[in-house]
N, C-alpha and C positions, 0 to 999 in steps of 0.2 A: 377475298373476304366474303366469308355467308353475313349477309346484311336484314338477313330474316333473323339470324342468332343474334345479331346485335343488337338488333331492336327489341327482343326480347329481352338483351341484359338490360337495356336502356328501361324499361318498362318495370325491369325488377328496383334496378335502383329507386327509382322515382317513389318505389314502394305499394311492388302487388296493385297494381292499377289493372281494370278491365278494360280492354279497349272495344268502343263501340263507332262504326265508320257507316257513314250514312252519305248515300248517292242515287240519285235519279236512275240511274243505272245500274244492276243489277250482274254479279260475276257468274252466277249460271242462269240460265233460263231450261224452264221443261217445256219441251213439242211432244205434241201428237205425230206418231208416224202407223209406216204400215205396221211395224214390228210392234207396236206400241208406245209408251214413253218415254223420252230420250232425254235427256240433261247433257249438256252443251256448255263448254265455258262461252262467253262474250269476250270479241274484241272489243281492244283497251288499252291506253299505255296504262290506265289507272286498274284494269285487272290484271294487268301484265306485274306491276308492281307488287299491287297489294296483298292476292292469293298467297304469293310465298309467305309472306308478313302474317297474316291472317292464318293459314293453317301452320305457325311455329309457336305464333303466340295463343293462338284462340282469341275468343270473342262474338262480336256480334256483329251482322253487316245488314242494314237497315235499307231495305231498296225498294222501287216500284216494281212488284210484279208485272210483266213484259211479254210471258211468254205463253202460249195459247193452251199451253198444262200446266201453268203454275200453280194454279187453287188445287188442282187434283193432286198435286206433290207435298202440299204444306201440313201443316195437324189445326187443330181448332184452336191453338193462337197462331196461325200464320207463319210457322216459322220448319223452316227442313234443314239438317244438316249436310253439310256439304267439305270437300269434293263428295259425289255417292259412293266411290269405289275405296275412301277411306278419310270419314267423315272426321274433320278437324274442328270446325266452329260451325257457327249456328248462320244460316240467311234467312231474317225477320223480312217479310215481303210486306208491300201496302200496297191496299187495292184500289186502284180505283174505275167510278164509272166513266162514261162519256163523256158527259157534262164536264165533270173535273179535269180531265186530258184537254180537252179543248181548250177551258180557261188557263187553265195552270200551268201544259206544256206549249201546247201549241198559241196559246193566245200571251201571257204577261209576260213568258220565259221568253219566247221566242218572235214574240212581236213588240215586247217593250224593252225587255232585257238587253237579248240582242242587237238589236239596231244602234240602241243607248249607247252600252259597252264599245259598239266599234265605229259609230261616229263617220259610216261614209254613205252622207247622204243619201240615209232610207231613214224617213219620219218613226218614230217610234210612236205606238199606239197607247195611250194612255184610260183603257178603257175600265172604269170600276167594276164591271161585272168579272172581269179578267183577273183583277184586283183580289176580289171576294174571293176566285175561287183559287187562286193562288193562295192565300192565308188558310184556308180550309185545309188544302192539301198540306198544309207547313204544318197543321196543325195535327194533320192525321201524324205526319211524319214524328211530329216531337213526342205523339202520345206513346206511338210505336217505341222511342228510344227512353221514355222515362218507366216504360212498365218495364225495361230491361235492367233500370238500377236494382242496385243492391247494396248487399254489405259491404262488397268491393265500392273501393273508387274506382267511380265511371271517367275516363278519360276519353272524348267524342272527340271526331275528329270527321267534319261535314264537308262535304264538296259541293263547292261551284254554287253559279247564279243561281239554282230550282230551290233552295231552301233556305234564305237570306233570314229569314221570319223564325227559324228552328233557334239557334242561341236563345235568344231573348224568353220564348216558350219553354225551354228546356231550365233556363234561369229561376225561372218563379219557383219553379215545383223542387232546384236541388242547387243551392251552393256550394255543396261540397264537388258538383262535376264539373272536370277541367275541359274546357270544350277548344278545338282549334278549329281554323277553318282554311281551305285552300281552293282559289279562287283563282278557275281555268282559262278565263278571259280577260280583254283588259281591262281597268280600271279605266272609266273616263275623269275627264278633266273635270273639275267642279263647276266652272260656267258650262259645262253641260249636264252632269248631276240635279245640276239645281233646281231643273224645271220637273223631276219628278213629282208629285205629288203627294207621296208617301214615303219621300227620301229620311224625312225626321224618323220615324218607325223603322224604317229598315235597318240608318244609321243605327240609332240605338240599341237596336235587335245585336248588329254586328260587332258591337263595341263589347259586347257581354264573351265574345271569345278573348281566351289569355295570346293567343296566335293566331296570326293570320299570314296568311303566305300567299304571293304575286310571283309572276315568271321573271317579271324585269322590275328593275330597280324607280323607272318609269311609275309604273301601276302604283309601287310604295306610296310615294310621294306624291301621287294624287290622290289616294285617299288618305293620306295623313292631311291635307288641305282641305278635304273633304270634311272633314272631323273636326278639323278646327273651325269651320265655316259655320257649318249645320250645328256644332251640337255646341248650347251652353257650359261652358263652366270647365271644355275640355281644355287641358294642356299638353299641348306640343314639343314635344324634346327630341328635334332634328337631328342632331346626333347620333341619340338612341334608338331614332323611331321608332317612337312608345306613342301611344298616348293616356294618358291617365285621365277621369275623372268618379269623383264620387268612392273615393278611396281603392278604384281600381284600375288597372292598367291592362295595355294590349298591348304587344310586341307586333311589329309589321317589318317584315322579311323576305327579301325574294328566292325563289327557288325555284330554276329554271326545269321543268320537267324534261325528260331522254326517253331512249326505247332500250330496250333490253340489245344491247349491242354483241353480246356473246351469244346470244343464242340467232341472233341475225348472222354474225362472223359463222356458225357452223352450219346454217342454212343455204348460206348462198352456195358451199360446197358440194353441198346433197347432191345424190343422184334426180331426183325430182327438180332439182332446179336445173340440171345440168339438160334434163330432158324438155323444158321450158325453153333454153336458149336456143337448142337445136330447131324448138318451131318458132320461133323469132328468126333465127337467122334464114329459114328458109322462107319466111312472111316477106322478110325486108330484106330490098336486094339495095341497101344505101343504108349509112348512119341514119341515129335514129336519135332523138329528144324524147324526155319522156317527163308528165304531169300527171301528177293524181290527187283530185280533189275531190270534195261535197262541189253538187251544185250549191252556191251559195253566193252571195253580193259580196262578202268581205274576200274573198279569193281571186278576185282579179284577172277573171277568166277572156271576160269580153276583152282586157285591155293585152294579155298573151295574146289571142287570136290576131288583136290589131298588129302587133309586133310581129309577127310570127310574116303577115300581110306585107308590112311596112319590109322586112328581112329579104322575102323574094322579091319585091321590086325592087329597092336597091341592089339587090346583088344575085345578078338571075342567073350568074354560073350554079347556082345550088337548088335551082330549079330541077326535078329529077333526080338531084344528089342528097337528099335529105329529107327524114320528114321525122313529123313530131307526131307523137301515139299519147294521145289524153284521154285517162282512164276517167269517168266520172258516174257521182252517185246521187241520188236527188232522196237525200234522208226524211224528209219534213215535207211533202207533197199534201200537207192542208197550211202549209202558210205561203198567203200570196204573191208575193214577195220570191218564190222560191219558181214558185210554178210559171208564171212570166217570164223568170230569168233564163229557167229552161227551155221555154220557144223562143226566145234571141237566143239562146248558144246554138240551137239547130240551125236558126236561118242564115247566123254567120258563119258556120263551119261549112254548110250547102256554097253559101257565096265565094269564101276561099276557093274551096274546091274546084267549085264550075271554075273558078277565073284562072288556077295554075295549071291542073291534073289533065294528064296525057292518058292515052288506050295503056299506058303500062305502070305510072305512077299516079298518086296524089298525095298533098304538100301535110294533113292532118286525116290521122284515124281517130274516129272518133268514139271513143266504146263505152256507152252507157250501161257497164254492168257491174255489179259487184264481184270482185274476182280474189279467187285464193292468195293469199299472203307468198306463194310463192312465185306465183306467175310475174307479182309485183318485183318481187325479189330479183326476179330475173331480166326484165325489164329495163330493172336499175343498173342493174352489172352491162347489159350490154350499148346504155344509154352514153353518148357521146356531153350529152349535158341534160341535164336537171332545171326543172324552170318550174321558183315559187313564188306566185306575183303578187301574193296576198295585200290588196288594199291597208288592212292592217289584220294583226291576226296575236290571238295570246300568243304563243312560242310556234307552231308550225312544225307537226315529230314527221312529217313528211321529209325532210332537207334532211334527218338524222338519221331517219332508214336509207334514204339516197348512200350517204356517208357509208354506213355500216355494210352497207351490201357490195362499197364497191373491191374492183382487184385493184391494190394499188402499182401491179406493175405496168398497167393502162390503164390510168382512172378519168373517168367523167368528169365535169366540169359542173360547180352549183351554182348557178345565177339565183342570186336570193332579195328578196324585196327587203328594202333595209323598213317596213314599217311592218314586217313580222318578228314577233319576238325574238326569236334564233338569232336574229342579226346582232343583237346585242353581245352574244357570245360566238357566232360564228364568223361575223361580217369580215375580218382580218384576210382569211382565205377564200372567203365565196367571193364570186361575182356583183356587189351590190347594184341594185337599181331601182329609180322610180320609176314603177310601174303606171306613173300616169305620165311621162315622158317617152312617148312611143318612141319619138329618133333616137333617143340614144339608149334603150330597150334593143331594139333591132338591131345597136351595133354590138352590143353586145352579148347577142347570141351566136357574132361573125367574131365575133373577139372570144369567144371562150370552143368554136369550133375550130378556131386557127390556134391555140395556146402550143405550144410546145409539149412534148413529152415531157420532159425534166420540170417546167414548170408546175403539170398540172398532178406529177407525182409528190411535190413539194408541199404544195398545197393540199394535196388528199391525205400525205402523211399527220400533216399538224389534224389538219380537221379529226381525223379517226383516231389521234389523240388525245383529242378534246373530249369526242363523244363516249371514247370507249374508257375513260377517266371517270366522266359523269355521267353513268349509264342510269338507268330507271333506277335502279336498286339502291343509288349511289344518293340518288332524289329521295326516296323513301326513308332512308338512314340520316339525312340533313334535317329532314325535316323533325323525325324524333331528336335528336341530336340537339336541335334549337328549343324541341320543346320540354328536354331535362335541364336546361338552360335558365326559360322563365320561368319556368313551374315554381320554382324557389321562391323566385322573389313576389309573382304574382301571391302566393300564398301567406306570406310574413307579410303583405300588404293586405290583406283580407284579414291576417289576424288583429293585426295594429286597428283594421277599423269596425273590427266584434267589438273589438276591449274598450274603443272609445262608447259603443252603443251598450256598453255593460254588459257584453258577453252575446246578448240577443241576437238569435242568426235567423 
């Protein structure tokens, strides 16, 4: 099924609606090179998704300029069409200085947001000057996406933690725009919620969407509690998980994001990949594990490495017989938190090391580089198991690329953290584990490298039809799909409370 056409027809029914999608992130960026200026898509599940959607339907994609030519590409409202080589919709860019990136991405997003959201024991910072410039930025962001209305209805559709404050701004200036929003991380619990400062404002801000969408059913339900706690006068209908107040309603729905699984299935085929395995196979002369993460606290990195520790002592025939290859990337090198975490992952990768490795093996490769999608690909295909340890994590499309890339007539093994999203919908055939349970972490990466054949084709079979069911595009079309849904009823609910205020909107 083209799920780019369908969301099209979705969009017609609804009735001629423009769609306008607004992300922190940006689907091209322009660099400077030797040749001159380049435009680049960005990795993404969410450009991976959206691009096809966006160049069938048109519209508008609202993002922070990123890239070191982006001003030099734009016109004098900011805005360039894209893809360049056969321009379908418009990418409205927002700029910002220093000052604002510090506060905004690196300081409240990433130092208040995050920590909040994932709740494993890193203080979140609660600092009003981070505050300020957070709301600033939200507000560049709202100006950007209401000088794009029109005669059309504007249907927005905002991503993630960076613009929490955009609904509510985008509300004053236009009720007629249907706004949703999908929110990449988890939802915390409300006795942790609570201590934010600015939780009432935000609430409120986020209540002004007709949809909002979580990866797990989880995240729902804590902010449906979240809403009923914080905000006067709301109503809760568990059932429906709605909540209405003030003559309007929000739908909250989960929808677990995927990766583009067919176009992984015809990658790992390539000749490119096939010329990747051949320098793997001659790198490693023993099976291999394989990890790919952000440096980051919520990925459960220190606690693999202890496992990995814990695995060769216990069972030191596989000393020399195995080693794990951990790809990692340190995205956010000004928040502190990130940068610390990075010199404990070298000083206990160094320690393993000295303590197993012989003049011809050692137990962890440790590759701090950002590497081609294929090399990954390939990695996965030749990787005896898969290890995702994530402390807690929104969904985790790492476990899903593992899935998609492998051969199922000799598939890999996924040990997956039951406190990463995935688990909710994968955990039946992965390996589950708590990742702060090192003993029995360590047995079970001896448990999924002794599996059987037949077993672990069994299990690779469901999984990759799991993933290859609800592939990206499959997310993309749920999510329209839910939002021809409420759009109905949210709007015969907007009218019912014109006609009580006498029509006055």
């Amino acid at each position: 099924m083209d799920y780019a056409e369908e969301t099209k027809r979705i969009l017609n029914k609804l009735g001629n609606y423009e769609l306008i999608v607004m992300s922190d992130g940006e689907p091209y960026i322009h660099t400077r090179t030797w040749e001159g200026i380049l435009c680049k898509t960005t990795a993404g599940g969410l450009t991976t998704a959206l691009n096809p959607v966006m160049q069938t339907c048109g519209g508008v994609w609202v993002a922070r300029g990123s890239g070191d030519a982006d001003r030099a590409a734009v016109n004098e409202n900011n805005e360039v069409m894209v893809p360049p080589d056969n321009p379908k919709y418009t990418l409205r860019r927002v700029f910002l200085n220093k000052e604002e990136i510090d506060g905004y991405f690196n300081g409240f997003s990433n130092q208040m947001w995050w920590p909040l959201c994932h709740n494993v024991f890193v203080k979140p910072r609660f600092n009003p000057i981070f505050y300020t410039l957070y709301k600033r930025v939200n507000e560049k962001f709202a100006e950007s996406a209401i000088s794009e209305l029109s005669d059309k209805k504007p249907l927005v559709w905002i991503q993630d933690f960076h613009l929490t404050l955009v609904p509510g701004m985008i509300r004053k200036e236009s009720d007629e725009a249907l706004l949703a929003y999908f929110w990449h991380i988890p939802w915390p619990a409300h006795t942790v919620f609570r201590i934010v400062p600015w939780r009432r404002e935000i609430m409120e801000s986020m209540l002004e969407n007709t949809l909002i969408g979580f990866h797990t059913s989880q995240d729902c339900r804590n902010f449906l509690l979240t809403a009923e706690n914080e905000i006067e006068g709301a109503k809760i209908d568990w059932n429906r998980m709605t909540v209405t107040r003030d003559g309007r309603i929000t739908f909250v729905r989960p929808f677990p994001i995927s990766v583009d699984y067919k176009g992984i299935e015809a990658l790992k085929t390539s000749a490119t990949v096939k010329r990747e395995e051949e320098v793997i196979e001659k790198r490693f002369d023993c099976p291999i594990g394989v990890g790919v993460d952000r440096i980051d606290y919520i990925k459960g990195l220190p606690e693999k490495f202890s496992a990995i520790d814990r695995f060769l002592f216990k069972y030191p025939e596989y000393q020399g017989k195995f080693t794990f290859v951990q790809t990692v990337i340190l995205e956010r090198p000004r928040v502190p938190e990130f940068l610390e975490l990075d010199r404990r992952l070298d000083s206990l990768v160094d320690d393993l090391n000295w303590r197993y490795s012989t003049e011809t093996w050692k137990p962890v490769e440790y590759m701090k580089e950002k590497m081609e999608f294929t090399r990954i690909v390939a990695m996965y295909k030749k990787a005896k198991v898969c290890i995702v340890s994530s402390l807690n994590d929104g969904l985790n499309i790492v476990c899903k690329e593992f899935i998609s890339s492998q051969d199922v007539s000799d598939p890999g093994v996924l040990i997956l953290s039951e406190f990463a999203g995935a688990a909710e919908e994968l955990g039946d055939d992965a390996l589950l584990i708590n990742p702060y349970d090192i003993e029995s972490f360590s047995d079970t990466i001896k448990q999924a490298l002794e599996m059987p054949l037949e077993e672990r084709k069994k299990r690779m079979e469901r999984l990759q039809k799991k993933v290859g069911e609800n592939d990206i595009y499959k997310w993309t079309s749920n999510i329209f799909k839910g939002m021809s849904e409420v759009i109905p009823i949210a709007k015969a609910m907007r009218d019912r409370r014109l006609y009580r205020m006498g029509g006055r909107d």
